[in-house]
C-alpha positions as a LaTeX table, in Angstrom:
\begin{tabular}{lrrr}
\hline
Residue & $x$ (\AA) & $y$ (\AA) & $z$ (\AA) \\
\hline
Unk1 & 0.00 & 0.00 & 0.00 \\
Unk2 & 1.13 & 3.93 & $-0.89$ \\
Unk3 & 1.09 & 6.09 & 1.52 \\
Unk4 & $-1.20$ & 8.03 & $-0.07$ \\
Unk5 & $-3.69$ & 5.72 & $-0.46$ \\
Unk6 & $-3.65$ & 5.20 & 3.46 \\
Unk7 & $-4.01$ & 8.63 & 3.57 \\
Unk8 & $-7.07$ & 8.74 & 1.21 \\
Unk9 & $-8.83$ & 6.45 & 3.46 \\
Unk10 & $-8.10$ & 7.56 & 7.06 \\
Unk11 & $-9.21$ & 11.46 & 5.76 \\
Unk12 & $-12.13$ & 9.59 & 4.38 \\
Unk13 & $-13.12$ & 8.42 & 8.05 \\
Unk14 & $-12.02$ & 11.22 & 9.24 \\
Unk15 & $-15.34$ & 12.65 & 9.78 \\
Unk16 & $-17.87$ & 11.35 & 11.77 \\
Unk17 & $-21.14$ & 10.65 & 9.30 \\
Unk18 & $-18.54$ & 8.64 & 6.89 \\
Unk19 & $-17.12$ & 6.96 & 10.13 \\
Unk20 & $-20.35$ & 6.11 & 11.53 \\
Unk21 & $-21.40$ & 5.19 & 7.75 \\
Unk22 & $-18.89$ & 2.88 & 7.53 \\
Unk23 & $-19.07$ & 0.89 & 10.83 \\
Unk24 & $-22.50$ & 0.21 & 10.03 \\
Unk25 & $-21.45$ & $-1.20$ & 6.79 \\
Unk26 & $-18.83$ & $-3.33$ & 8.45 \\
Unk27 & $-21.84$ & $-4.70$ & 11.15 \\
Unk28 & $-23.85$ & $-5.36$ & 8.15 \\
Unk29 & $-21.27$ & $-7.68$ & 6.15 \\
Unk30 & $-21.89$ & $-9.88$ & 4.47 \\
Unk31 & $-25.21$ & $-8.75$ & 3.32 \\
Unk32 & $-24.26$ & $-4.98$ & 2.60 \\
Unk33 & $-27.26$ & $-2.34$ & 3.28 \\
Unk34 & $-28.95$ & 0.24 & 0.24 \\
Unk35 & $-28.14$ & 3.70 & 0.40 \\
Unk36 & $-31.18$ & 4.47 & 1.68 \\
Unk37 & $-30.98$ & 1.88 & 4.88 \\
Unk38 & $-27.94$ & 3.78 & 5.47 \\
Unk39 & $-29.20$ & 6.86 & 5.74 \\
Unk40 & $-32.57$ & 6.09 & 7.68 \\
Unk41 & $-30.35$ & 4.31 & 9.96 \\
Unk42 & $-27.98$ & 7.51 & 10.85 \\
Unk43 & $-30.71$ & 10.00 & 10.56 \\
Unk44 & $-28.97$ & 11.64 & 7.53 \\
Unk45 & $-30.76$ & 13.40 & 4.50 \\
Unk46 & $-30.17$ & 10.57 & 1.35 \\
Unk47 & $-28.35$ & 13.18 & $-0.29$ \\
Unk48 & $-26.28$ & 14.29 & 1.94 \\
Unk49 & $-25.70$ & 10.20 & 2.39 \\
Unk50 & $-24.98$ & 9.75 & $-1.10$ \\
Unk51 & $-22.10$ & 12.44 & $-0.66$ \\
Unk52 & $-20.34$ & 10.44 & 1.90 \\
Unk53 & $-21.11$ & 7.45 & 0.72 \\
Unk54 & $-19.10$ & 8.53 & $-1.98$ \\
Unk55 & $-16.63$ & 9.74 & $-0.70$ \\
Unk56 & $-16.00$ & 6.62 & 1.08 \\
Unk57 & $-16.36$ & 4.85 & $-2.22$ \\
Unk58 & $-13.28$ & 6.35 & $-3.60$ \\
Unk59 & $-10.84$ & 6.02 & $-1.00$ \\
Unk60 & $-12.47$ & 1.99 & $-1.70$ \\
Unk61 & $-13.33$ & 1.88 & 1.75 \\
Unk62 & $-16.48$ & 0.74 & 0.77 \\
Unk63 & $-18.07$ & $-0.52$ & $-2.87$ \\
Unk64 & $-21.95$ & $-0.65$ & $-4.15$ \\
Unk65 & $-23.33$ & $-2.86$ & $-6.25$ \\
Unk66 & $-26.90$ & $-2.46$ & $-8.37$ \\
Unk67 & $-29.73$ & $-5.23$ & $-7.12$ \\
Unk68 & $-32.70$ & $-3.72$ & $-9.30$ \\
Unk69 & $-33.49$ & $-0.38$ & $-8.23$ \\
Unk70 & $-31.66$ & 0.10 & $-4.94$ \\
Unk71 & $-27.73$ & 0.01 & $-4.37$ \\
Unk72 & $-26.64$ & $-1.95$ & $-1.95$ \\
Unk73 & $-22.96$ & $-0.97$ & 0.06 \\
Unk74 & $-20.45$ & $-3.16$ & 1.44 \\
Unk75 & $-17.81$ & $-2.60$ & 3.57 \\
Unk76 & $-14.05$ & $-2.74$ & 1.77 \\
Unk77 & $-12.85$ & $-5.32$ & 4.14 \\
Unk78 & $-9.60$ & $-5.82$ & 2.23 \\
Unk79 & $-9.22$ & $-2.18$ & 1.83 \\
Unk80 & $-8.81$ & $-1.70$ & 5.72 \\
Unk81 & $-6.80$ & $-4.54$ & 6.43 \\
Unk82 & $-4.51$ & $-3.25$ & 4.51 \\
Unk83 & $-4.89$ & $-0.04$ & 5.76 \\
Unk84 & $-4.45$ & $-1.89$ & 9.24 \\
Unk85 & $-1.42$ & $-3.49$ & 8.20 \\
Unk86 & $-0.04$ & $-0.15$ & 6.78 \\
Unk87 & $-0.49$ & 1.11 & 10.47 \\
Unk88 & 1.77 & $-1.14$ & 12.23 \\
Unk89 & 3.50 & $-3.01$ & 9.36 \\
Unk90 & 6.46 & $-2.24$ & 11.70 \\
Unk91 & 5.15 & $-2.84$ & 14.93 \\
Unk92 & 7.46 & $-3.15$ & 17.77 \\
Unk93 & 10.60 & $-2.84$ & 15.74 \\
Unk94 & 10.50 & $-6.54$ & 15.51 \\
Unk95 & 9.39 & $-7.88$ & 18.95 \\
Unk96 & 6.62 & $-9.42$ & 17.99 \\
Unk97 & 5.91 & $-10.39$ & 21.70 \\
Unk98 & 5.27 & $-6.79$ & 22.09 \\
Unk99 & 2.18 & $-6.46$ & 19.50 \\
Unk100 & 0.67 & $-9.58$ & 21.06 \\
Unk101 & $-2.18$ & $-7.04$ & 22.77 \\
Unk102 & $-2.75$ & $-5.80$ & 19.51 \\
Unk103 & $-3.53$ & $-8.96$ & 17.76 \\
Unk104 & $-5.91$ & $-9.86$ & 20.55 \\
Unk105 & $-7.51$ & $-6.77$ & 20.05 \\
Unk106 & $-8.90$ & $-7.89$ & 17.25 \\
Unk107 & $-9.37$ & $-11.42$ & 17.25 \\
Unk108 & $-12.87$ & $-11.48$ & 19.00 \\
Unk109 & $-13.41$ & $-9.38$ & 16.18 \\
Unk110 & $-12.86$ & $-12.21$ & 13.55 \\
Unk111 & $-14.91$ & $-15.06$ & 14.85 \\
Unk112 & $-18.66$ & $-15.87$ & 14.87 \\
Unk113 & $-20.57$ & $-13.76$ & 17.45 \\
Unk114 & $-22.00$ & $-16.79$ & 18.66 \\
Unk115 & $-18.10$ & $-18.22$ & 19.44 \\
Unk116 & $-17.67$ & $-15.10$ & 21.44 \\
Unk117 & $-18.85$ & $-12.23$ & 23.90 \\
Unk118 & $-17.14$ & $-9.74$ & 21.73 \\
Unk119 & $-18.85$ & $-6.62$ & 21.49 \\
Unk120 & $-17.54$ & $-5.56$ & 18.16 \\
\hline
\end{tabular}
């Protein structure tokens, strides 16, 4: 990853409809939510939505794809992982033993809600 495009995408989030917009897309994987869903959901005027939502679309934090009349979001899921791995591609100077609280950060994260009491 360029630095710029990690820098595309963390100005893209860094404003709080378009961050809220696009933790709601991540809770909503794999089934993606229309534009519209997002913006009932964060009380936001659709067109003011479809401004973010676009914004967020070209930093690829997020993609849409047409089902009939509606467009339906997803969250970029390989776009911030690499984004995350940008971040702290040289964590600890190479003591892994020291990023260990990191990792299990996220790892309730990554497994079925019903495996874990994770709150994300």
């Amino acid at each position: 990853m360029e630095a710029n495009d990690a820098i595309d995408a963390l100005s893209a989030l860094a404003q709080p409809t378009r961050l809220s917009a696009f933790r709601l897309l991540m809770k909503s994987e794999p089934n993606g939510l229309p534009s519209g869903d997002v913006a009932r959901l964060l009380d936001v005027p659709l067109n003011t939505m479809s401004t973010h939502l676009a914004i967020l679309e070209r930093a690829r934090l997020i993609s849409s794809e047409r089902q009939g009349r509606s467009i339906i979001y997803h969250a970029g899921i390989d776009m911030i992982r690499d984004v995350t791995s940008f971040l702290v591609n040289d964590c600890c100077g190479g003591r892994p033993e020291l990023c260990e609280p990191l990792v299990a950060e996220f790892t309730p994260c990554c497994t079925p809600k019903e495996a874990s009491n994770a709150c994300c």
